[in-house]
C-alpha positions, 0 to 999 in steps of 0.5 A: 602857239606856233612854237608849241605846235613845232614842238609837237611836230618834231616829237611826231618827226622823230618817229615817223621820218620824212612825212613834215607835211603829212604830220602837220595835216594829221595834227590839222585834223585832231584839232579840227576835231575831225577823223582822219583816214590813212590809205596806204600799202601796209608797213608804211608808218600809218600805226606809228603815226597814230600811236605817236599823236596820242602820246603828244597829247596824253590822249587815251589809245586803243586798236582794233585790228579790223577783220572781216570776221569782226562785229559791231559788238566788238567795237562797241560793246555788249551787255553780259549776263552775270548769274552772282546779280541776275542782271545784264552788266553791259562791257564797254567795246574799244570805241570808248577812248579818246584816240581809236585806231581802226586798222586795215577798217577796209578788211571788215564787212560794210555792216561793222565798218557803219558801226563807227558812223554814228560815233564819228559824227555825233561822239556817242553810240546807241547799243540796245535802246540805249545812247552812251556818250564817248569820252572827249575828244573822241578821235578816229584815225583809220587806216586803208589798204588800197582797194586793189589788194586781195580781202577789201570791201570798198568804204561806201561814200556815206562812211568816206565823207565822214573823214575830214582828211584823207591821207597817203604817205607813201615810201620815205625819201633816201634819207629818212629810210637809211635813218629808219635801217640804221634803227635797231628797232622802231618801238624803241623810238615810239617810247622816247615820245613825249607827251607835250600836251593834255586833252585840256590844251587840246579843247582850249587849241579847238576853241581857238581854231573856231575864232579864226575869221574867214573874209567874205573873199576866201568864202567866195572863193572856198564857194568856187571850188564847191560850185566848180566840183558839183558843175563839171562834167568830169565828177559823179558827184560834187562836194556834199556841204558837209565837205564845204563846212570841213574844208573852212573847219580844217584852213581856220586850223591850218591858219591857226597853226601857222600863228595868223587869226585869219585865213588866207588862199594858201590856207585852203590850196594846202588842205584842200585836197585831203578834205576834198579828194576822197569826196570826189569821183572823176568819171572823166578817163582824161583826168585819171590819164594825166595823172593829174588829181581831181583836187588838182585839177579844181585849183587849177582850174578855179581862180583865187579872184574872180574874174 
């Protein structure tokens, strides 16, 4: 599987340059079955990424550009009256994919962000008294200004947790961006993706990720880092258990893709704090003058063995 998973990473790097770490963690959190989150400045390659993982895997993709004029009937559907039957024919919104990208999701209103909660976290949405099923598997990647700019709404805590990793990633390095200028254009290299995979291996590589153990020593020390997150003093709030279970989900197929059927410490050291950083709020001015993260700060803190 590792050769496979190279072969997928160097289609998505040749594309989006510089960032081999941030692709790997993205391509983590699509068979983990997870959402991902990207916030960024805008122009920094969040679409392309996005466009490019749906391409490796032949997966079905659709965009919403989020506004803040946009309603939930726009993202999910609505039912139409048709006069030639005299019944309500109802019209699938952009949710029913396979890749759904939410761009800019913090421009739009509270109310239409919470229209993907129920899709994200049970596959299917409920529209006039009535449960549709999303197509499998559903993926959502949603990209995030920063909160400081103009025309944000902040992402409540409720909507965050459902992402299982958070990304940033930042300016390219000196080299990757001369490649990027010397480019006489960017779509032109998003067409030369491949598709390596389909929806099938995917689902296979998913069911794998859930067989990779986990010793009762890496669960104690994954229990520390939750323990340590919800005691200190420096957070309002600790990592909620559906942070726990995703921090386990996401180093079982970080392990997988690194070719090992079982979970190590680095494992969780490299996923942690894209699963853990955007669950936790410091309140300690300390810790936000050092520069140095929470999820930073917490593996710094908390040994691999106990003492």
């Amino acid at each position: 599987m590792q050769a496979q998973i190279d072969q997928a990473l160097a289609e998505i790097s040749s594309v989006v340059l510089g960032k081999d770490q941030q692709i790997r963690l993205a391509l983590c959190c699509l068979l983990s079955g997870g959402h991902l989150l990207i916030e960024d400045l805008p122009g920094m390659g969040k679409t392309t990424l996005a466009h490019s993982l749906a391409k490796v895997f032949g997966l079905e993709f659709r965009r919403v550009q989020f506004t803040s004029d946009l309603l939930p009937a726009d993202i999910l559907g609505v039912s139409v009256y048709e006069a030639a039957t005299g019944s309500f024919v109802f019209h699938e919104g952009p949710v029913f994919c396979q890749l759904l990208l939410a761009d800019e999701i913090n421009r739009a209103t509270p109310k239409t962000q919470s229209a993907l909660l129920e899709a994200m976290e049970e596959a299917q949405v409920t529209i006039e008294g009535q449960t549709r099923a999303l197509p499998s598997p559903f993926f959502v990647i949603a990209t995030q200004n920063p909160v400081s700019l103009a025309g944000t709404y902040p992402l409540p805590e409720s909507q965050s947790d459902r992402f299982l990793m958070r990304l940033t990633l930042g300016y390219p390095d000196p080299a990757a961006e001369r490649v990027l200028l010397e480019r006489a254009e960017q779509r032109s290299a998003l067409v030369n993706v491949r598709q390596c995979f389909d929806a099938q291996q995917l689902a296979e590589w998913r069911v794998q990720a859930n067989s990779v153990k986990c010793s009762a020593y890496l669960l104690d020390y994954v229990q520390r880092l939750i323990a340590c997150s919800r005691d200190s003093e420096r957070f309002l709030a600790g990592l909620s258990p559906r942070g726990g279970i995703s921090l386990i989900r996401a180093a079982k197929t970080f392990a997988l893709m690194a070719g090992r059927d079982h979970v190590i410490p680095e494992d969780v050291q490299a996923i942690f704090p894209s699963v853990a950083e955007h669950r936790l709020q410091s309140r300690s001015a300390t810790l936000r003058q050092s520069g140095e993260t929470a999820s930073q700060w917490i593996l710094n803190t908390v040994d691999v063995f106990a003492a």
